[in-house]
C-alpha positions in Angstrom: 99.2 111.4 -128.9 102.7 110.1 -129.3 103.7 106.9 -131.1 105.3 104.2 -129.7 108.1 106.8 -128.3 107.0 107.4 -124.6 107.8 111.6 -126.0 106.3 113.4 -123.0 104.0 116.4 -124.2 105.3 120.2 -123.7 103.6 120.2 -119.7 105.9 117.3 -118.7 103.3 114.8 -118.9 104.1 111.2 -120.5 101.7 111.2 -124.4 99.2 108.4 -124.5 100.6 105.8 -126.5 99.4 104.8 -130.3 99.5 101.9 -132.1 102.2 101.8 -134.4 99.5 101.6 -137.9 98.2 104.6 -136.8 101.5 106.7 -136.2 102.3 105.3 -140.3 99.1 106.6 -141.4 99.3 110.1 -139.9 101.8 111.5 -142.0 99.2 111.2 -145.0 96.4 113.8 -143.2 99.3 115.7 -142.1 100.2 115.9 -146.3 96.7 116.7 -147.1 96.2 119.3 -144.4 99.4 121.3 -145.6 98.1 121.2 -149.0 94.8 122.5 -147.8 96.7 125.2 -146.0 97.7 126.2 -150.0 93.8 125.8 -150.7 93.7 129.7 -152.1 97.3 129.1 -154.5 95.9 125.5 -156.1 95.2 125.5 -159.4 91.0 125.1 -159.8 91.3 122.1 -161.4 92.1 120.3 -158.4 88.2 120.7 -157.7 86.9 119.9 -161.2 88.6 117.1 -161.6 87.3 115.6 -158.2 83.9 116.5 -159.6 84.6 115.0 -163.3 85.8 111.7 -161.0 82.4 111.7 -159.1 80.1 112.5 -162.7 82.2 109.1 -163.8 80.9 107.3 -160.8 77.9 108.7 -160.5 77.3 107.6 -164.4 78.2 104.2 -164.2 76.5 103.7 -160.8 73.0 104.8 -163.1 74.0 102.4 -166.0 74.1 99.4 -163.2 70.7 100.5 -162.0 72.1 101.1 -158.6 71.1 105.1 -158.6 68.1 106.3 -160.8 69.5 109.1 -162.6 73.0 110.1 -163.5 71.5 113.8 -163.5 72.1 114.9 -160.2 73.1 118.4 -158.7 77.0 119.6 -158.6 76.1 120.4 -154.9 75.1 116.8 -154.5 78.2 115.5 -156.6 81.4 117.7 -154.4 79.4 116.8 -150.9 81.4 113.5 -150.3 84.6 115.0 -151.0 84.0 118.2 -149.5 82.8 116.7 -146.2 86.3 114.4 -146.6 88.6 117.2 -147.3 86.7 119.1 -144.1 87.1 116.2 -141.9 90.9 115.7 -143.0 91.5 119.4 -142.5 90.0 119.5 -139.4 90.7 116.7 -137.4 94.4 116.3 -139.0 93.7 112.3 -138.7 93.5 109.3 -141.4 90.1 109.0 -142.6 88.6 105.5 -140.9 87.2 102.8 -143.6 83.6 103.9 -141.7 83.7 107.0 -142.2 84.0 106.7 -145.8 81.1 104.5 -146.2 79.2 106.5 -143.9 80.1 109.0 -146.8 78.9 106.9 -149.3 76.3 105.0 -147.2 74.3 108.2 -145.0 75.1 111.0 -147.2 75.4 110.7 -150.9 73.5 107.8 -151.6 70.2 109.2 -150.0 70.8 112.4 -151.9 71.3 110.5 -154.7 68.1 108.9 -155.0 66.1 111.6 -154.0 67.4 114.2 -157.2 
């Protein structure tokens, strides 16, 4: 989809228009998605820390009583960001506010509470 531009795609036909917040927050997936493309020359750190970032949360969630345990899985701990950085990579769009706490919400927090 083009932006507020009228571009006309590479068949000749006229884009479907976007809203002009959506067009501003594009350029951030399409960031993301060229880093990914990198994925085999990052450093391995950029995963472990993501994982020392989610042990944090995952820790203070337990001392607030809102998760059992803080002793969950590493598998359990990288599945919202991995699922993000698939969806990113994939779809080359902004990640919606639901789809995050659909993250949070469907996925992690029933794993969570079942380790």
């Amino acid at each position: 989809m083009a932006c507020e531009t009228g571009r006309i795609d590479p068949r000749g036909h006229p884009r479907h228009r976007e809203p002009a917040w959506r067009c501003a927050r594009r350029p951030a997936a399409d960031i993301v998605h060229g880093l990914l493309a990198e994925a085999p020359d990052l450093d391995p750190e950029v995963s472990t820390r993501m994982t020392g970032v989610m042990v944090t949360i995952v820790r203070r969630a337990a001392a607030r009583g809102e998760i059992p345990t803080a002793d969950v899985p590493d598998r359990v701990l990288t599945a919202p960001t991995n699922l993000l950085r698939h969806g990113m990579l994939f779809t080359r769009e902004p990640v919606a506010e639901s789809t995050l706490t659909s993250l949070v919400d469907d996925v992690f927090l029933p794993l969570v509470r079942v380790t």
